[in-house]
Structures are given as structure tokens and as C-alpha cells.
C-alpha positions in Angstrom: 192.6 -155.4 121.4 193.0 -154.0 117.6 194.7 -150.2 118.4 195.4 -147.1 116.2 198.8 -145.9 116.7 200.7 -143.3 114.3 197.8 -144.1 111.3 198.4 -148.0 112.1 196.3 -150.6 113.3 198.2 -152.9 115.7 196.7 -155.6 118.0 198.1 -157.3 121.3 200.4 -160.0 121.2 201.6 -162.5 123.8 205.0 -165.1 123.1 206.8 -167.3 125.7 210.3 -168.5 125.4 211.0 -165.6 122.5 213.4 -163.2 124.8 216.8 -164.4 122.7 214.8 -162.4 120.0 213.9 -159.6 121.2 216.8 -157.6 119.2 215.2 -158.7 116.1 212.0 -156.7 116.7 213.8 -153.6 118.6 214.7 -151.0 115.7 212.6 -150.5 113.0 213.8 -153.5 110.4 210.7 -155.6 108.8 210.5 -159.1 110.8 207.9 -161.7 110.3 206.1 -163.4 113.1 204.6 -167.3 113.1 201.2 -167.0 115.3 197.9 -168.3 115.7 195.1 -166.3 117.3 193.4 -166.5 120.6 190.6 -164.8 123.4 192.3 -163.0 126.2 190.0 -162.9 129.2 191.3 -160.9 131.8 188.7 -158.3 134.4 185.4 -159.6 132.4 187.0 -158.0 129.1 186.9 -160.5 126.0 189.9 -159.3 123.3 192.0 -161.2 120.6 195.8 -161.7 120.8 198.1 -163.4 118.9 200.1 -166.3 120.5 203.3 -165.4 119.2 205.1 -168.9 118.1 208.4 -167.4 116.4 210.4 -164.0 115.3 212.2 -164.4 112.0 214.6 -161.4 110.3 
């Protein structure tokens, strides 16, 4: 689902095995993110996510 928060668009994001990195995205340091994009289907609503593949610093 694409959001507005603080004048910024953001959109919901989903990775598995990525908890060792979770420092990286913490504070407010630029980071880039490998992903492809997928269809969450969860209570009969359809929304895009990306599938979060690795955090870089």
C-alpha cells in the first residue's frame, strides 16, 4: 500500500532472513535496498509490497 507520511510517499515492504541488518536501516543514514515487487493478499485487500532481498550501507 503506497502511504504519505511527513510529505513522503512510502510503500510496504516485507524481507526474510534480513534481522542481522536491521541497524543499518534504524537511524536516519541513506541505505539502499535490492527488491523485486509483489501482490499482498491478505482479508480480500489486493496491495503491492516489495520483497526485500538485501540492505546495503
Amino acid at each position: 500500500m503506497v502511504k504519505k507520511q511527513n510529505d513522503r510517499h512510502a510503500i510496504d515492504a516485507i524481507g526474510f532472513n534480513l534481522g542481522k541488518k536491521i541497524d543499518l536501516i534504524k537511524n536516519d543514514d541513506k541505505f539502499d535496498i535490492a527488491y523485486t515487487i509483489s501482490e499482498n493478499e491478505w482479508n480480500d485487500n489486493v496491495t503491492l509490497q516489495l520483497m526485500l532481498k538485501d540492505i546495503k550501507a
